[in-house]
C-alpha positions as CSV (number, residue, x, y, z in Angstrom):
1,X,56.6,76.5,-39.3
2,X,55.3,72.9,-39.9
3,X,52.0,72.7,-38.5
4,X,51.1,69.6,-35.9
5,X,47.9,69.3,-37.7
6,X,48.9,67.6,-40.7
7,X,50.2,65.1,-38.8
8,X,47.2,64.8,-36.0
9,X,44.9,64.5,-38.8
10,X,47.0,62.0,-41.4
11,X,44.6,59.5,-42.5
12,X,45.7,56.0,-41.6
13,X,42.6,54.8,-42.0
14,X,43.1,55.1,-46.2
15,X,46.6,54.2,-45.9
16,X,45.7,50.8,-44.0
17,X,43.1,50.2,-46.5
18,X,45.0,50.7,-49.8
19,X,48.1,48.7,-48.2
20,X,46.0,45.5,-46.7
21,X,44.7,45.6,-51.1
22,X,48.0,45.5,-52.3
23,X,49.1,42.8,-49.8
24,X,46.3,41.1,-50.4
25,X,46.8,40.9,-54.1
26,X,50.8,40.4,-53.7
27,X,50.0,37.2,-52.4
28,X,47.4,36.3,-54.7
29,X,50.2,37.3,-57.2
30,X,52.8,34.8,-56.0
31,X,50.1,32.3,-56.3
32,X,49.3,32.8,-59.8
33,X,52.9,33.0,-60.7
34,X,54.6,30.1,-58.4
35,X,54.4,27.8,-60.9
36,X,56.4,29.7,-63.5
37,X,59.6,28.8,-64.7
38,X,63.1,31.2,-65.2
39,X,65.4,33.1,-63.6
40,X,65.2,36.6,-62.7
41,X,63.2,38.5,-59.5
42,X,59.6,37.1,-59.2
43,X,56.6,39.0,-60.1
44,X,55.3,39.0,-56.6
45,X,58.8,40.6,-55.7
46,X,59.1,43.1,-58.5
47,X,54.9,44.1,-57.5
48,X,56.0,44.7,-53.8
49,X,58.9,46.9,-54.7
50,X,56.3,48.9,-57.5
51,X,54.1,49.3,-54.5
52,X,57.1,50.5,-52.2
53,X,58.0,53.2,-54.5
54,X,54.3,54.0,-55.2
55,X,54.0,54.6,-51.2
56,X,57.2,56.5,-51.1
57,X,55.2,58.6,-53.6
58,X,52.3,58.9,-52.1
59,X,54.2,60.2,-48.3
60,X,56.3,62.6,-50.5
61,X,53.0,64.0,-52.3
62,X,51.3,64.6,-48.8
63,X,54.9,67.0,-48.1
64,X,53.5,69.3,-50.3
65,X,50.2,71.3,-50.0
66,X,47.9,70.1,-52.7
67,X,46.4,73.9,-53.7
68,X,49.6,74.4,-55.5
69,X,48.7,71.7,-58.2
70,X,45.9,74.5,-59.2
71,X,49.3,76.3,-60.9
72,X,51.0,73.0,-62.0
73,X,48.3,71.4,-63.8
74,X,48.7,73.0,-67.2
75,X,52.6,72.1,-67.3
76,X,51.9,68.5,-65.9
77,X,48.8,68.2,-69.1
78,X,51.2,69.8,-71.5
79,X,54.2,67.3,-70.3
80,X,51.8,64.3,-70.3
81,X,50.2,65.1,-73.7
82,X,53.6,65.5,-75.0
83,X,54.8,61.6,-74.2
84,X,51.9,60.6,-75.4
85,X,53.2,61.7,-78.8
86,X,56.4,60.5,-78.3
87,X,54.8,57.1,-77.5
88,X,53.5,57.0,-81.5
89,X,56.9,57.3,-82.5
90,X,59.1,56.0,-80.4
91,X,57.1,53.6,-78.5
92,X,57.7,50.5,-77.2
93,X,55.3,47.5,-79.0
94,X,54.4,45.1,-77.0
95,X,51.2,42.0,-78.2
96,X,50.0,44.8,-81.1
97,X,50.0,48.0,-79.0
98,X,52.7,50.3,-78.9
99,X,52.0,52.1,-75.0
100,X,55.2,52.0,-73.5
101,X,58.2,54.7,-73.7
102,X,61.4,52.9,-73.2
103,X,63.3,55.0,-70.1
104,X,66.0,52.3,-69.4
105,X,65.5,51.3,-65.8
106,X,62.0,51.5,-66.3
107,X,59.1,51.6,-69.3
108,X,56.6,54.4,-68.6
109,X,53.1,53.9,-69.9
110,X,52.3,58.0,-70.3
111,X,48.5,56.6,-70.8
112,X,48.4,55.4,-67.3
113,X,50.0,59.2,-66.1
114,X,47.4,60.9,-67.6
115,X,44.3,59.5,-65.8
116,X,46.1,61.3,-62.9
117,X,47.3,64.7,-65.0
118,X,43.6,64.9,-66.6
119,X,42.1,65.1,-63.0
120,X,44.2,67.5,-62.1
121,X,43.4,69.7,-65.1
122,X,39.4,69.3,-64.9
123,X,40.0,70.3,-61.0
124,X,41.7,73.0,-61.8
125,X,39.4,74.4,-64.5
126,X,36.1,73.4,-62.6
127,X,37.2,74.7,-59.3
128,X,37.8,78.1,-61.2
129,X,34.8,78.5,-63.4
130,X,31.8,77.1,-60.9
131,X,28.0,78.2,-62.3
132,X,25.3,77.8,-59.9
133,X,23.0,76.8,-62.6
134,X,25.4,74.0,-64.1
135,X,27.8,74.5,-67.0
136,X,26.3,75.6,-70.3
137,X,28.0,74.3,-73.9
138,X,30.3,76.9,-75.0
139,X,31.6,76.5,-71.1
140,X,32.4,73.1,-71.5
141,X,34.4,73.9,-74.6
142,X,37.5,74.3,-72.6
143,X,37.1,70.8,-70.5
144,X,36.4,68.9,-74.1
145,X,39.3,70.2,-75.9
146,X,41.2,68.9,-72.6
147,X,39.9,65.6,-73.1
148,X,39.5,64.8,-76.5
149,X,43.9,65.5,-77.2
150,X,44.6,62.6,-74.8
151,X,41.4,60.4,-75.2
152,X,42.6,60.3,-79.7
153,X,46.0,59.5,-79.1
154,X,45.7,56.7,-76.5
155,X,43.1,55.5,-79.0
156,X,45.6,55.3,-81.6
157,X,48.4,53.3,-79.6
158,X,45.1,51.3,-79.4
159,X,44.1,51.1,-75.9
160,X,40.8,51.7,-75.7
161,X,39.9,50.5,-72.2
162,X,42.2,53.4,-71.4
163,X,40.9,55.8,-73.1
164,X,37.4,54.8,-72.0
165,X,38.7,55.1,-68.4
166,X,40.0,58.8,-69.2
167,X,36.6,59.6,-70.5
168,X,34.6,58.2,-67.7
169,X,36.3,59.9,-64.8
170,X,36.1,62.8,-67.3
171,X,32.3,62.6,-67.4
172,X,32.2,61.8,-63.2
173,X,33.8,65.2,-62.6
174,X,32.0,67.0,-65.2
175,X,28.5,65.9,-64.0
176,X,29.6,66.6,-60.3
177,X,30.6,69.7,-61.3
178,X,27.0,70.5,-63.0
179,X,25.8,70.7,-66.0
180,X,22.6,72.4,-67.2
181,X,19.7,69.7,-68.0
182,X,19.3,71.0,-71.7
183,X,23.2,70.1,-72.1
184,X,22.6,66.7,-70.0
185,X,20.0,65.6,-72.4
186,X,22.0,67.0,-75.5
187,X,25.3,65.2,-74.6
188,X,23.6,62.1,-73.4
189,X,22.2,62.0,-77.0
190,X,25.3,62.6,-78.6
191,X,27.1,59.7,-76.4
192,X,24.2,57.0,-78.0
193,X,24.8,58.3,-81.6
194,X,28.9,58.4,-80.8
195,X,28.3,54.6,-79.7
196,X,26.9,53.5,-83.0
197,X,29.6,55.7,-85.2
198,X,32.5,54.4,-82.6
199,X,31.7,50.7,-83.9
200,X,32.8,51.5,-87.2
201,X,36.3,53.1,-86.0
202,X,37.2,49.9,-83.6
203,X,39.9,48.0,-84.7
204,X,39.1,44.2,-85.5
205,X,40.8,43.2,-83.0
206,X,38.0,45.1,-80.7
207,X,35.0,44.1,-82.9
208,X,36.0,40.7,-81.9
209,X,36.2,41.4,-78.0
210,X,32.3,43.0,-78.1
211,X,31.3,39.7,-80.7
212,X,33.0,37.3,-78.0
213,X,31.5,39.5,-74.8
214,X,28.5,38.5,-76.0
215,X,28.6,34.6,-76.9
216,X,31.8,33.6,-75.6
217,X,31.8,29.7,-77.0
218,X,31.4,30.6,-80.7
219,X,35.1,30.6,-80.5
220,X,35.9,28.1,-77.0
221,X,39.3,27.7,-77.8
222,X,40.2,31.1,-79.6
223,X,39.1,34.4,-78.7
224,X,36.3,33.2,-75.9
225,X,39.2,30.7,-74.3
226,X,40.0,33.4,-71.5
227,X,36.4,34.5,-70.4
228,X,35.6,30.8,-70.4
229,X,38.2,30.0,-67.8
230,X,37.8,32.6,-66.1
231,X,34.2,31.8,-65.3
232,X,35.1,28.6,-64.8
233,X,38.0,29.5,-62.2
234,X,35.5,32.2,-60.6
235,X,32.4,29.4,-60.3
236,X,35.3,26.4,-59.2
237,X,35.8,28.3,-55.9
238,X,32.5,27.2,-54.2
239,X,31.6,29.0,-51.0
240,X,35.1,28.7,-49.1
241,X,37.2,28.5,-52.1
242,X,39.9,25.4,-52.8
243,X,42.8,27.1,-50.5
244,X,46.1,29.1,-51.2
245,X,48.0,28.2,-54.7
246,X,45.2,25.2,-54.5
247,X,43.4,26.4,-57.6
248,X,43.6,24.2,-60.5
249,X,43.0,26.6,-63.5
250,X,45.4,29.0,-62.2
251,X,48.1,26.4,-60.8
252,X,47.6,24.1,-64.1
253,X,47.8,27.0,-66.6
254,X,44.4,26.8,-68.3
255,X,44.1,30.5,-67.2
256,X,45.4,33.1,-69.4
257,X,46.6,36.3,-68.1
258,X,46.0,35.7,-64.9
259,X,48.9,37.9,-63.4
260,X,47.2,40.7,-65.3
261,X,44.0,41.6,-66.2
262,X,42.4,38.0,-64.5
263,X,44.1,38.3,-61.4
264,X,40.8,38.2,-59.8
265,X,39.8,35.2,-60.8
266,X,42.9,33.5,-59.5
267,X,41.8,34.6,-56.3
268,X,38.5,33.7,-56.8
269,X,38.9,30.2,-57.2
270,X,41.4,29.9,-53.8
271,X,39.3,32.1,-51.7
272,X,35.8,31.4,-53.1
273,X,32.5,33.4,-52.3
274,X,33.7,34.4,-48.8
275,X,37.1,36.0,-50.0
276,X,35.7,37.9,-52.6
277,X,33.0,39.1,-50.6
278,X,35.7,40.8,-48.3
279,X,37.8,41.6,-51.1
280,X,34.8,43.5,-52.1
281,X,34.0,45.3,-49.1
282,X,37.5,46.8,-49.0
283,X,36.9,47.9,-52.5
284,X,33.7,49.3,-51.7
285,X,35.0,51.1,-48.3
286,X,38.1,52.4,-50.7
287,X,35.5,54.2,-52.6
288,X,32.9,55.0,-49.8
289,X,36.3,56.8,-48.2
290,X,37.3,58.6,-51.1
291,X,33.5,60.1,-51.5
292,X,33.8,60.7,-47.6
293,X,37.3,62.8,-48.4
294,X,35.3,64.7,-51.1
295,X,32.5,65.9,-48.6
296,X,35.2,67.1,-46.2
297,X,37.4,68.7,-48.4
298,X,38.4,72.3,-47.6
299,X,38.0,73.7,-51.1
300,X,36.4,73.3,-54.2
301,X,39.8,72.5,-56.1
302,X,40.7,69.7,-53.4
303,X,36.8,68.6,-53.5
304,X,37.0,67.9,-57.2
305,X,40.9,66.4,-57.1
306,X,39.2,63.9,-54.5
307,X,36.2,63.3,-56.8
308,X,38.9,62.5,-59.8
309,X,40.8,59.7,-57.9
310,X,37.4,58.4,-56.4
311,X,35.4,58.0,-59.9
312,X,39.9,56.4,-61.5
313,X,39.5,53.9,-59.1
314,X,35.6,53.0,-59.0
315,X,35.6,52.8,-62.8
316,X,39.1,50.6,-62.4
317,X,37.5,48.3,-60.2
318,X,33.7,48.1,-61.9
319,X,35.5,47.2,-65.3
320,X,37.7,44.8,-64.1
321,X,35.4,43.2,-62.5
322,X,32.6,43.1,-65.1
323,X,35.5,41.9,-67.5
324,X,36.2,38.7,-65.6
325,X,33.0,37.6,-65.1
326,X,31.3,38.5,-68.1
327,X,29.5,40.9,-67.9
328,X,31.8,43.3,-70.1
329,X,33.7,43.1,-73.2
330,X,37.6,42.1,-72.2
331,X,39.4,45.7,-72.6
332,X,42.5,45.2,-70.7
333,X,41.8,47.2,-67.5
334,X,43.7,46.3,-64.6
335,X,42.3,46.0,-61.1
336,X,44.0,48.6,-59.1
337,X,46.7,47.1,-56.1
338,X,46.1,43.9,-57.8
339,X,46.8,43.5,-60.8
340,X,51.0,43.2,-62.1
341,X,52.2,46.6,-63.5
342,X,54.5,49.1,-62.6
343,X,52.7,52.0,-63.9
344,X,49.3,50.9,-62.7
345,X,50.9,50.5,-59.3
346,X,52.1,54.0,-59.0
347,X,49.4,55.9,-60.1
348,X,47.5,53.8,-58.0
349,X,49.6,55.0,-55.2
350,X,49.7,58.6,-56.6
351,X,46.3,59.1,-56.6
352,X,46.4,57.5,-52.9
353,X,48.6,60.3,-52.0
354,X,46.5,62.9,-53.5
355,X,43.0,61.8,-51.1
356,X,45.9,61.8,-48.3
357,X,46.9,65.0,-48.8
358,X,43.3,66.5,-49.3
359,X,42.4,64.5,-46.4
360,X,45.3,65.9,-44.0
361,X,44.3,70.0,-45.0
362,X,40.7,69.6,-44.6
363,X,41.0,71.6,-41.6
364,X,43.6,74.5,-43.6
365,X,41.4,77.1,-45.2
């Protein structure tokens, strides 16, 4: 019998939040991209109907009761893991990277999937194995094997802001699992010494981001040309902004990417400080909400699924952010609900559905 309950306690407050972000950033879309030429459907079109099917996703997740992900998560990692193989060899390349499987209606970026599947899988491990002291080494063998498959072969497609995305939410859930302080110390040793090997395994391509991150006008018009303008586009907005498809580097093309990874700035410069300030707040209340669904979950499996999607988009949102303005390295991290991308969109939305449907069953024990 379908219980009342799920319905009483649906949370529109999350639903309102992630939809007023993605209209938000549809229209910012359309004003980056009004000036483009060529046929076809409009981004801002194409981004709307992503974020329909995303929602379509996220109400059919919250049909199902989330528990039963516990016994799915190993097929979804294995599935997952094995696309991502697929990808290295019949990929789709795309500006250097080969990340997309070709499906004909639609490419599938598997990477993107498994930020989802490797939340699931750390849930389902962590919720089964809890220590009231914290996790000890040979008990975190398990959870690193997990990680380390997908983190090396999105590596390899290259796509390392990826792959540093998988490893962060990763580390969240890990450390709000527990760890032992002897272990905390050990790994947080091994992360500095892994920083100063890792150097010598990036690609030029990524030695050249980290070189321009940190003085963007040795190279103006080359590889520091889209940091540049985006701090110029960012500072241009003043305190009110210059007005809808009023901003000049966006509307004049002298920002690069900016239906992407710079959306943000396009907005930015239209909506100035004021905009961004609210723009933030709804970011920050997106995460604040997720931590909240965390606290209230009924189990420790839904606790830790929440915890996942919380730390996806928090580390989304901090990187992107830090990106545009400057204050870290360009790794191609979109902002989530904002930035164009099918696959971004939907497990954007997908992970909404998940917080709905621990949300809804906090009360179900």
């Amino acid at each position: 019998m379908f219980d009342r309950r799920l319905l009483l306690n649906f949370d529109w407050t999350l639903l309102i939040t992630v939809s007023a972000l993605a209209l938000i950033g549809t229209a910012s879309l359309h004003s980056a991209t009004s000036g483009w030429m060529g046929g076809g459907t409009p981004l801002y079109l194409k981004q709307l109907s992503w974020f329909g099917i995303g929602l379509f996703l996220a109400l059919l997740i919250c049909c199902f009761d989330y528990r039963h992900l516990e016994h799915l998560g190993s097929h979804f990692f294995v599935i997952n893991l094995a696309l991502l193989v697929a990808v290295l060899f019949f990929g789709k390349k795309t500006m250097g990277a080969t990340r997309w499987l070709d499906l004909g209606l639609f490419n599938l970026q598997p990477s993107e999937v498994m930020k989802v599947v490797i939340i699931i899988a750390f849930a389902r491990y962590f919720s089964r194995h809890g220590h009231f002291r914290g996790h000890r080494l040979r008990e975190l063998a398990i959870p690193f094997a997990l990680l380390v498959l997908p983190v090396v072969l999105v590596l390899k497609q290259p796509d390392l802001g990826t792959s540093l995305l998988i490893l962060f939410i990763a580390v969240v859930m890990v450390l709000f699992a527990g760890i032992s302080r002897g272990v905390l110390v050990f790994l947080l040793l091994l992360a500095i010494l892994g920083a100063g090997g890792g150097w010598f395994m990036l690609h030029d391509y990524q030695k050249e981001r980290i070189y321009t991150f940190l003085n963007p006008e040795r190279d103006p018009l080359g590889s520091g040309y889209h940091i540049i303008q985006s701090k110029i586009a960012i500072g241009s907005g003043g305190t009110l902004g210059k007005g809808f498809m009023q901003g000049t580097q966006s509307q004049l093309s002298f920002l690069p990417e900016r239906h992407t990874d710079f959306a943000f700035s396009v907005f930015a410069e239209e909506w100035g400080f004021a905009g961004c300030l609210v723009l933030l707040l709804l970011y920050l209340f997106l995460v604040m909400w997720g931590i909240s669904i965390a606290r209230r979950a009924a189990d420790r499996f839904g606790m830790l699924l929440a915890v996942g999607v919380t730390a996806m988009f928090f580390w989304h949102i901090v990187i992107n952010l830090g990106m545009v303005i400057g204050l870290l390295p360009v790794v191609g991290v979109p902002l989530p609900l904002f930035s164009y991308g099918g696959t971004s969109m939907v497990t954007t939305m997908i992970g909404t559905g998940l917080l709905l449907n621990v949300s809804m069953r906090r009360f179900m024990f």
